[in-house]
N, CA, C and O atoms as a Tripos MOL2 file, in Angstrom:
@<TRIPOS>MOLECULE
protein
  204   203    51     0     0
PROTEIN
NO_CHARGES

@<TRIPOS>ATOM
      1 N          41.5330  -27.3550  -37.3930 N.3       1 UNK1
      2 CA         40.5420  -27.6150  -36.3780 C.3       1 UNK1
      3 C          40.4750  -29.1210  -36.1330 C.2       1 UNK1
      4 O          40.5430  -29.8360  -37.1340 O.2       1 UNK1
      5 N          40.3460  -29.7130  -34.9060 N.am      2 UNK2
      6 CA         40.2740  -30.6240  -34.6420 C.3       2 UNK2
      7 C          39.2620  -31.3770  -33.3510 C.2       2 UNK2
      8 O          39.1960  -31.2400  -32.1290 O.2       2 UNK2
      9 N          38.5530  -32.2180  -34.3720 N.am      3 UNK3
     10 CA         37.2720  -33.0390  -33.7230 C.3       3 UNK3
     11 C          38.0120  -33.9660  -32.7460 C.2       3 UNK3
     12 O          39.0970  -34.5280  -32.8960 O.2       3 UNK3
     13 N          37.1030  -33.9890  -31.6390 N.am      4 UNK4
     14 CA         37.6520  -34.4050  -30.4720 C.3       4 UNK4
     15 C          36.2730  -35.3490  -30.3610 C.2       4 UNK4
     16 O          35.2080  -34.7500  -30.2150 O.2       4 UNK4
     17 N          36.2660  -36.9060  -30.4300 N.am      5 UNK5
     18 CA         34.8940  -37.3780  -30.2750 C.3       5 UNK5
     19 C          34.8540  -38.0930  -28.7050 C.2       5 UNK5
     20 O          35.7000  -38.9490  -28.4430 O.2       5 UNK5
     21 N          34.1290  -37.8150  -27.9780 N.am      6 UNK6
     22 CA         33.7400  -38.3010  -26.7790 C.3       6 UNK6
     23 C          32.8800  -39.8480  -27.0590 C.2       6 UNK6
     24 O          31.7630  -40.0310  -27.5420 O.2       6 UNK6
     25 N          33.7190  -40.6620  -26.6350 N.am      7 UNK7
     26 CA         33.3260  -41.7740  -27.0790 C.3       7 UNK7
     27 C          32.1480  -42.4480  -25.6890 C.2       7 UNK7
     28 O          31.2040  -43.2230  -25.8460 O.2       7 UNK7
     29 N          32.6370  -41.8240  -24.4120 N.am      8 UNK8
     30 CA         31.5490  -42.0590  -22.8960 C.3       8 UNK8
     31 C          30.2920  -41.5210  -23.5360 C.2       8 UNK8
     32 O          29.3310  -42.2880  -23.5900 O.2       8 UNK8
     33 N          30.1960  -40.5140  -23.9430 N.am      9 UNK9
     34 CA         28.6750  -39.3010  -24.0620 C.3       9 UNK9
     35 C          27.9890  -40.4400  -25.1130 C.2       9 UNK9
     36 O          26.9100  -40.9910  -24.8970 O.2       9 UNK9
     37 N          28.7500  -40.6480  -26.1630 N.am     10 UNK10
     38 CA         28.3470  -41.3750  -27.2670 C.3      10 UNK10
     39 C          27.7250  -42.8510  -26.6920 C.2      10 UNK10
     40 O          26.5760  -43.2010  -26.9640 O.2      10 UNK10
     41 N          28.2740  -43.3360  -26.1970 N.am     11 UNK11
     42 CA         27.9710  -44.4990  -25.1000 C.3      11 UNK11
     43 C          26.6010  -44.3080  -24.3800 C.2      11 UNK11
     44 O          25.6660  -45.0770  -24.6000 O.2      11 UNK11
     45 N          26.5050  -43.2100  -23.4730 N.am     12 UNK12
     46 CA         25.3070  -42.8620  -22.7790 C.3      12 UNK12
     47 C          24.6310  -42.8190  -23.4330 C.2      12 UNK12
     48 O          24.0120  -43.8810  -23.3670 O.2      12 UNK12
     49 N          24.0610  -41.9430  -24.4880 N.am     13 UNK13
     50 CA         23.0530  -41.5640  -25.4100 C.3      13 UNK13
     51 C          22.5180  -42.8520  -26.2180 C.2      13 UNK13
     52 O          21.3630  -43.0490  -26.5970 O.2      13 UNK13
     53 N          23.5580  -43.6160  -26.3720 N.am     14 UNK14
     54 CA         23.3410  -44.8640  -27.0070 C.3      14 UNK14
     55 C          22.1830  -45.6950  -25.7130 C.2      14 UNK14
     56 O          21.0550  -46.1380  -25.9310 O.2      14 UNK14
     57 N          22.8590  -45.6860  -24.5450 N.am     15 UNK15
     58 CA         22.1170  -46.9110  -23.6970 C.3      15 UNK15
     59 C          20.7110  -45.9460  -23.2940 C.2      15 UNK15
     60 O          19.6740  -46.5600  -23.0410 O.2      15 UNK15
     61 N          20.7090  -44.7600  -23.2540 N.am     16 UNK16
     62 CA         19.7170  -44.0890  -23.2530 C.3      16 UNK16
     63 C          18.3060  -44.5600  -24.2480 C.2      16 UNK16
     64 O          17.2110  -45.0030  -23.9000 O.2      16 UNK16
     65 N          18.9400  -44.2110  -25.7790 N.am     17 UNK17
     66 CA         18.1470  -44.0380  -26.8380 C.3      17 UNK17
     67 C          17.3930  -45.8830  -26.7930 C.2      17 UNK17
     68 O          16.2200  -46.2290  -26.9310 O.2      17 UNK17
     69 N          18.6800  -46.7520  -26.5390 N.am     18 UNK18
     70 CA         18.3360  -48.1940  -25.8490 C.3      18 UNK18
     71 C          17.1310  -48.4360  -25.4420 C.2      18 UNK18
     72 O          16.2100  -49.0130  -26.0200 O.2      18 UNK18
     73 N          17.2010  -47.8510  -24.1700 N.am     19 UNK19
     74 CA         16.5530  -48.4280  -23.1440 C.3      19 UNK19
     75 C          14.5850  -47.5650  -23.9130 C.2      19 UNK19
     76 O          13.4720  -48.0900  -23.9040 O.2      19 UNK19
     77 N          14.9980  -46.2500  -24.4090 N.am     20 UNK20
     78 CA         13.6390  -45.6590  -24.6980 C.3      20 UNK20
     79 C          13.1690  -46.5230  -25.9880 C.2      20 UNK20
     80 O          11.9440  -46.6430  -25.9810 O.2      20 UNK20
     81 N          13.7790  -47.1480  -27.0750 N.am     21 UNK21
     82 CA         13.7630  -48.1950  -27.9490 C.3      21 UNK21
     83 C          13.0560  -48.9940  -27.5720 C.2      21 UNK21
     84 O          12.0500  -49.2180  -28.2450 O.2      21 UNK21
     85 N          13.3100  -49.7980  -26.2640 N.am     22 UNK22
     86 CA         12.4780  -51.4150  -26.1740 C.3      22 UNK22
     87 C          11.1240  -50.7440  -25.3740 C.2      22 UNK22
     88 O           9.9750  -51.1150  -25.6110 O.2      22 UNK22
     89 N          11.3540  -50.0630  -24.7350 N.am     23 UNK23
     90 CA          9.6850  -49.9040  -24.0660 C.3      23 UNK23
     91 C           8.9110  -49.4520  -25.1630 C.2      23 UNK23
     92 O           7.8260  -50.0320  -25.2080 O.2      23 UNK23
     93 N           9.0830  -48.6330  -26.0500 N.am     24 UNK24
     94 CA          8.4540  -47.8510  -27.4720 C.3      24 UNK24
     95 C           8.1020  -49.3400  -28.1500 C.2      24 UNK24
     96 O           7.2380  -49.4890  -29.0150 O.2      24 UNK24
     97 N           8.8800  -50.3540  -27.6320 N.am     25 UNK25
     98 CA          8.4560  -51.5560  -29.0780 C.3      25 UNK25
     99 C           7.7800  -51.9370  -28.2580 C.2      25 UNK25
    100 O           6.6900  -52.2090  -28.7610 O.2      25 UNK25
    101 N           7.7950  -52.1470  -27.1110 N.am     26 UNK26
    102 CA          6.7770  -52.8360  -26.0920 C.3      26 UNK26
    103 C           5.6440  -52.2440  -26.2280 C.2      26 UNK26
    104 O           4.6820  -53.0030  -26.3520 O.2      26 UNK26
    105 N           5.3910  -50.8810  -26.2500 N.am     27 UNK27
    106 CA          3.9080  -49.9670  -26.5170 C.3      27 UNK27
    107 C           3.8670  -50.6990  -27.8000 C.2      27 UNK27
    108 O           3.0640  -51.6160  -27.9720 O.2      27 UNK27
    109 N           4.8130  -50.2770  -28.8200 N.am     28 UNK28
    110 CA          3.6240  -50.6560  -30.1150 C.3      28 UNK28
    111 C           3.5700  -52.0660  -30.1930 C.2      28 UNK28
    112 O           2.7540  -52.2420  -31.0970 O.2      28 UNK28
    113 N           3.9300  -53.1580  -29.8090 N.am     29 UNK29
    114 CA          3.2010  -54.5620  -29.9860 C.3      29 UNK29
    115 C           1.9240  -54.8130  -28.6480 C.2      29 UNK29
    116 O           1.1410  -55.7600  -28.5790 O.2      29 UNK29
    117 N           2.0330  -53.7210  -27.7510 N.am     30 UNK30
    118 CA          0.9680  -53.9020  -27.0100 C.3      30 UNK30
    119 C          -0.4860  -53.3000  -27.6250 C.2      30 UNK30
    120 O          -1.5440  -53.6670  -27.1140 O.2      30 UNK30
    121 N          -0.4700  -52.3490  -28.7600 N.am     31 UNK31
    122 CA         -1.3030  -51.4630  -29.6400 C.3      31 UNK31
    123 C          -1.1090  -52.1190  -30.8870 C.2      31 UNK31
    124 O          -1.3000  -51.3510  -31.8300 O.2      31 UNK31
    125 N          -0.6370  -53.8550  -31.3810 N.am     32 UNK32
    126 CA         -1.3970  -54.6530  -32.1250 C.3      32 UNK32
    127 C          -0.6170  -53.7560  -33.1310 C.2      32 UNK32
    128 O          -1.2350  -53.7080  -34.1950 O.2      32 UNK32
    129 N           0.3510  -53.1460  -33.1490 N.am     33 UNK33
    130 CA          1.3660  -52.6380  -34.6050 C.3      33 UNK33
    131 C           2.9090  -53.5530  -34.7860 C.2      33 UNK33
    132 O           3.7690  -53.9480  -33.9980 O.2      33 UNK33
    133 N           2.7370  -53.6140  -36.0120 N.am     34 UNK34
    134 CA          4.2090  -54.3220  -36.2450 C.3      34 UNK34
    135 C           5.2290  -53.5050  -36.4470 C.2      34 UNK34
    136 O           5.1220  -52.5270  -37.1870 O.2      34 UNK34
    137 N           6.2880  -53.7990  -35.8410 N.am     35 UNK35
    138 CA          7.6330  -53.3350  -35.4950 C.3      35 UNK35
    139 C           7.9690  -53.6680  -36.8030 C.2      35 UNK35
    140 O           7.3100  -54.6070  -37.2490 O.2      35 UNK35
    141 N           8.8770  -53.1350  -37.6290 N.am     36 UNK36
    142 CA         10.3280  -53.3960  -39.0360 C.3      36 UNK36
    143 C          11.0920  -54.0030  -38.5680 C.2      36 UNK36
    144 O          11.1730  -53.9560  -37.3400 O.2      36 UNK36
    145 N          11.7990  -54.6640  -39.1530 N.am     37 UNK37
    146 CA         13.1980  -55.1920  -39.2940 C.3      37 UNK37
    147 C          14.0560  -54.4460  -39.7500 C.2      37 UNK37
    148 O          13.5680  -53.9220  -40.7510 O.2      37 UNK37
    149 N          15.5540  -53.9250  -39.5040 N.am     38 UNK38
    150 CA         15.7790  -52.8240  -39.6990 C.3      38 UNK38
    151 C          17.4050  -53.3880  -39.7920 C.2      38 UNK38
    152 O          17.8180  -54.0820  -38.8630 O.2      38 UNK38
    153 N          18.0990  -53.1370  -40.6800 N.am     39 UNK39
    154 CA         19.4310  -53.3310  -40.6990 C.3      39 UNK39
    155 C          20.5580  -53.0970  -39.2510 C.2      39 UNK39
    156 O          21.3000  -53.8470  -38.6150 O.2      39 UNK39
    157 N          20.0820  -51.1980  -39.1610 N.am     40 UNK40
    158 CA         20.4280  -51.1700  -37.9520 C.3      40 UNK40
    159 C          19.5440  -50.6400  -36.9830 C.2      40 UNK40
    160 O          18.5900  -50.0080  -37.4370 O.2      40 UNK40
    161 N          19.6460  -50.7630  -35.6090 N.am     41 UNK41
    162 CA         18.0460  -50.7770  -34.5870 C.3      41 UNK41
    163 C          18.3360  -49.3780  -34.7700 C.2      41 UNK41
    164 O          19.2780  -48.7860  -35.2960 O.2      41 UNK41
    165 N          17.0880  -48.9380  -34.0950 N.am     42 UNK42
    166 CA         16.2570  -47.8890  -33.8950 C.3      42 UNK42
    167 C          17.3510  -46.8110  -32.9790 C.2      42 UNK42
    168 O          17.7180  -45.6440  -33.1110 O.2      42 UNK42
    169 N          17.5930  -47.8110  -32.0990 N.am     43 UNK43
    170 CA         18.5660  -47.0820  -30.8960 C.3      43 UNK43
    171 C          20.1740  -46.7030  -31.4660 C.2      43 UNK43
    172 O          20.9900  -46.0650  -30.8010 O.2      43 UNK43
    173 N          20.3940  -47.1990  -32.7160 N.am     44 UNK44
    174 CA         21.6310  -46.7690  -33.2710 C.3      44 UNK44
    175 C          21.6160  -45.6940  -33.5660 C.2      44 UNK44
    176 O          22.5170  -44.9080  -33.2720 O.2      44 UNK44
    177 N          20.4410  -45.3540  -34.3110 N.am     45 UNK45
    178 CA         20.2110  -44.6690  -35.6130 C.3      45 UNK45
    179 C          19.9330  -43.0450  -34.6070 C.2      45 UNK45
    180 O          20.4230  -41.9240  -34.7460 O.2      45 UNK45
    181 N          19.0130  -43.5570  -33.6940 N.am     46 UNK46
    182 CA         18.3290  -42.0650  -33.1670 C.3      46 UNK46
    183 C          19.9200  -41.6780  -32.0600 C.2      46 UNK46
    184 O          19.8960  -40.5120  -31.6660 O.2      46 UNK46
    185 N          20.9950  -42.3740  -31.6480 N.am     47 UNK47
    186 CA         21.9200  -42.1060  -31.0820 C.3      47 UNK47
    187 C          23.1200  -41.7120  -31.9970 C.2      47 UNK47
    188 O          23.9970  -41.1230  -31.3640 O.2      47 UNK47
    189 N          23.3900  -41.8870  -33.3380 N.am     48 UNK48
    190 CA         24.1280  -41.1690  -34.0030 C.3      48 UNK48
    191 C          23.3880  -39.6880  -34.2430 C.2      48 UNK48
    192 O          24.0300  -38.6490  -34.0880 O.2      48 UNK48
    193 N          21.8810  -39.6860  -34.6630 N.am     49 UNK49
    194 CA         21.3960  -38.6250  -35.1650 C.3      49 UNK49
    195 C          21.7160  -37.3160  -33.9030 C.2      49 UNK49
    196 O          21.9160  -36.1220  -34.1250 O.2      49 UNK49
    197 N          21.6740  -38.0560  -32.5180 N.am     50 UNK50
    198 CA         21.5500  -36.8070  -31.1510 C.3      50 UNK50
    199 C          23.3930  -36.5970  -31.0470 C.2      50 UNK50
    200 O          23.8670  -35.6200  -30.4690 O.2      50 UNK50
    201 N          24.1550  -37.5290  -31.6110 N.am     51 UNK51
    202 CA         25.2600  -37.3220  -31.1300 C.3      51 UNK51
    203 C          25.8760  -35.8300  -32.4070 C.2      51 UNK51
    204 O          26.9860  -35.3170  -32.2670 O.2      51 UNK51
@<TRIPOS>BOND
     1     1     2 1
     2     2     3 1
     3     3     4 2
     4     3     5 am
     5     5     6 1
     6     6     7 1
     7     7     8 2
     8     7     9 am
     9     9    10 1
    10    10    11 1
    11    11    12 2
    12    11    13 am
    13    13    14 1
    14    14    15 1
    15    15    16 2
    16    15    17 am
    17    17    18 1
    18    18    19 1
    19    19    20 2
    20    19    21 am
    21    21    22 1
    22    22    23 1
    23    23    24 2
    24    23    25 am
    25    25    26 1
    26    26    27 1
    27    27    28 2
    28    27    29 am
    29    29    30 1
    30    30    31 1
    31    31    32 2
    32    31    33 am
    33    33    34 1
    34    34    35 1
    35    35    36 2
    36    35    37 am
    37    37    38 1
    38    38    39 1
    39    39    40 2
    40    39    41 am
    41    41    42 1
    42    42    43 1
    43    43    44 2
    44    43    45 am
    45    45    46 1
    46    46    47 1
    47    47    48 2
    48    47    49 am
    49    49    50 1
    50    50    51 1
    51    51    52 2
    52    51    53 am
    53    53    54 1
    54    54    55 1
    55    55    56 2
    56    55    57 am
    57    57    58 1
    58    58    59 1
    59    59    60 2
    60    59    61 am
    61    61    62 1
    62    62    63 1
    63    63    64 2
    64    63    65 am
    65    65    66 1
    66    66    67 1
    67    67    68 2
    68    67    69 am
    69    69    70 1
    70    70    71 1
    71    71    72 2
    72    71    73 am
    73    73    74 1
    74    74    75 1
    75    75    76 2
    76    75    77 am
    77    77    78 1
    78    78    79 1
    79    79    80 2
    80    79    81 am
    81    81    82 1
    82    82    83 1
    83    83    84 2
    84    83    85 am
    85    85    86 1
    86    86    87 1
    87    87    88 2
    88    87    89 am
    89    89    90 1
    90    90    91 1
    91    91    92 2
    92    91    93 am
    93    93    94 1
    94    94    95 1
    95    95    96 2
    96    95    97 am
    97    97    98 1
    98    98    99 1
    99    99   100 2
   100    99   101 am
   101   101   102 1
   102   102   103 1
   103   103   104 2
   104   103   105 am
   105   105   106 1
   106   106   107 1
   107   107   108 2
   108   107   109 am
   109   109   110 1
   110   110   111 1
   111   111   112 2
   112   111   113 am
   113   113   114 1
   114   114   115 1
   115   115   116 2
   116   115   117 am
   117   117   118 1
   118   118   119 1
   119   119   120 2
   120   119   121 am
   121   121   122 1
   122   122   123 1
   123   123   124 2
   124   123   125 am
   125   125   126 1
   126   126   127 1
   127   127   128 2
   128   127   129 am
   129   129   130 1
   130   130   131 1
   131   131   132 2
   132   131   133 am
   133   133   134 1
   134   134   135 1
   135   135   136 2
   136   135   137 am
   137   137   138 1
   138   138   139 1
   139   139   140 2
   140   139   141 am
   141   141   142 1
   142   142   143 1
   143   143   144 2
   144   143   145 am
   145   145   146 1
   146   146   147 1
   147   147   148 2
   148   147   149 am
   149   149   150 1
   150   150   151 1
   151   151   152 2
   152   151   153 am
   153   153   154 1
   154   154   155 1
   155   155   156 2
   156   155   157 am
   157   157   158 1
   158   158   159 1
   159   159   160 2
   160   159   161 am
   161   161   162 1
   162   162   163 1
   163   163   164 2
   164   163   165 am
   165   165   166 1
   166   166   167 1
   167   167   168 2
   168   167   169 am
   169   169   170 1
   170   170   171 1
   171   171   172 2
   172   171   173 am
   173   173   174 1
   174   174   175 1
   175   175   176 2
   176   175   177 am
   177   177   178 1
   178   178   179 1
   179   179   180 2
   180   179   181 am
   181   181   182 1
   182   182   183 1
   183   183   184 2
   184   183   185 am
   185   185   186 1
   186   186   187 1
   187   187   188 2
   188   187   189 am
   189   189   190 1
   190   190   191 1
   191   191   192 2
   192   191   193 am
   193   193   194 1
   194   194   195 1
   195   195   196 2
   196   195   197 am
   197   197   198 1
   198   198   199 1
   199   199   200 2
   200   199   201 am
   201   201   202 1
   202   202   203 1
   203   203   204 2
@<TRIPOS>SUBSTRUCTURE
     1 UNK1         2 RESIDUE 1 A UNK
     2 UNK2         6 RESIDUE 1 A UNK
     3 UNK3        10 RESIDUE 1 A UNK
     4 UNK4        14 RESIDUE 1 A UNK
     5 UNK5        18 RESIDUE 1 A UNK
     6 UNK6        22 RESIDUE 1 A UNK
     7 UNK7        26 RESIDUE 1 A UNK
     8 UNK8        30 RESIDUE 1 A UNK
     9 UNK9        34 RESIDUE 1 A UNK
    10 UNK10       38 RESIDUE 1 A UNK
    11 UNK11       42 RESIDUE 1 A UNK
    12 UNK12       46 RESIDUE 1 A UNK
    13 UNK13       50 RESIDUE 1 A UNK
    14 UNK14       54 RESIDUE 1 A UNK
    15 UNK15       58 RESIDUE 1 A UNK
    16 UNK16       62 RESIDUE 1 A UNK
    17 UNK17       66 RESIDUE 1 A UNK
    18 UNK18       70 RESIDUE 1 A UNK
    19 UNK19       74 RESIDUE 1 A UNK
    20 UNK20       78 RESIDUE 1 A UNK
    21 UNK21       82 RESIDUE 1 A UNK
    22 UNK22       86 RESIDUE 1 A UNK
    23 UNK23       90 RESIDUE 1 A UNK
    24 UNK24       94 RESIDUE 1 A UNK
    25 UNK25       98 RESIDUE 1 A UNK
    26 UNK26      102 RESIDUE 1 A UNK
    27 UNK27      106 RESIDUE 1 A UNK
    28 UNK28      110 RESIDUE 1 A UNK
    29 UNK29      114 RESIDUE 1 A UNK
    30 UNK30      118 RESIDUE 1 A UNK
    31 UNK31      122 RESIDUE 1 A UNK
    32 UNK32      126 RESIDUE 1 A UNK
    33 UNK33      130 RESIDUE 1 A UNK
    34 UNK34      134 RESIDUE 1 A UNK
    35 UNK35      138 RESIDUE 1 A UNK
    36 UNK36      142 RESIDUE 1 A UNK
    37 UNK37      146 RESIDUE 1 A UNK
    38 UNK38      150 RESIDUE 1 A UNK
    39 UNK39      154 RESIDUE 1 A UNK
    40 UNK40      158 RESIDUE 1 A UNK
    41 UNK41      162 RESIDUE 1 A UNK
    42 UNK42      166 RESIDUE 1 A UNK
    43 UNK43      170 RESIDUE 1 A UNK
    44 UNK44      174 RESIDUE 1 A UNK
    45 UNK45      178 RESIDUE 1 A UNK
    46 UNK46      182 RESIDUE 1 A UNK
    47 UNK47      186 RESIDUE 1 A UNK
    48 UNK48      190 RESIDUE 1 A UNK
    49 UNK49      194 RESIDUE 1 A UNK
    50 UNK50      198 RESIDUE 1 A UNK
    51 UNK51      202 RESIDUE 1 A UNK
C-alpha cells in the first residue's frame, strides 16, 4: 500500500489553520489573556492534527 501525500491540501489547511491562529490570538490579547510561547505555532500543530 502506498501513501500518496498531497502536499497543495497540506498547504491550504496550513494557511487556513494560519489565518484562524492570528485572529484567535488577537481575541485572546483583546480579553487581557496571555498567549504561550510554543516551540511550534498553533497553526502547525492544529494543521498536521486535520491533515
Amino acid at each position: 500500500m502506498y501513501l500518496i501525500l498531497n502536499t497543495t491540501k497540506l498547504i491550504e489547511i496550513y494557511i487556513t489553520c494560519d489565518d484562524f491562529a492570528k485572529k484567535f490570538e488577537q481575541y485572546q490579547l483583546s480579553q487581557g489573556q496571555v498567549v504561550p510561547q510554543e516551540k511550534m505555532s498553533c497553526s502547525e500543530i492544529m494543521a498536521i492534527v486535520i491533515y
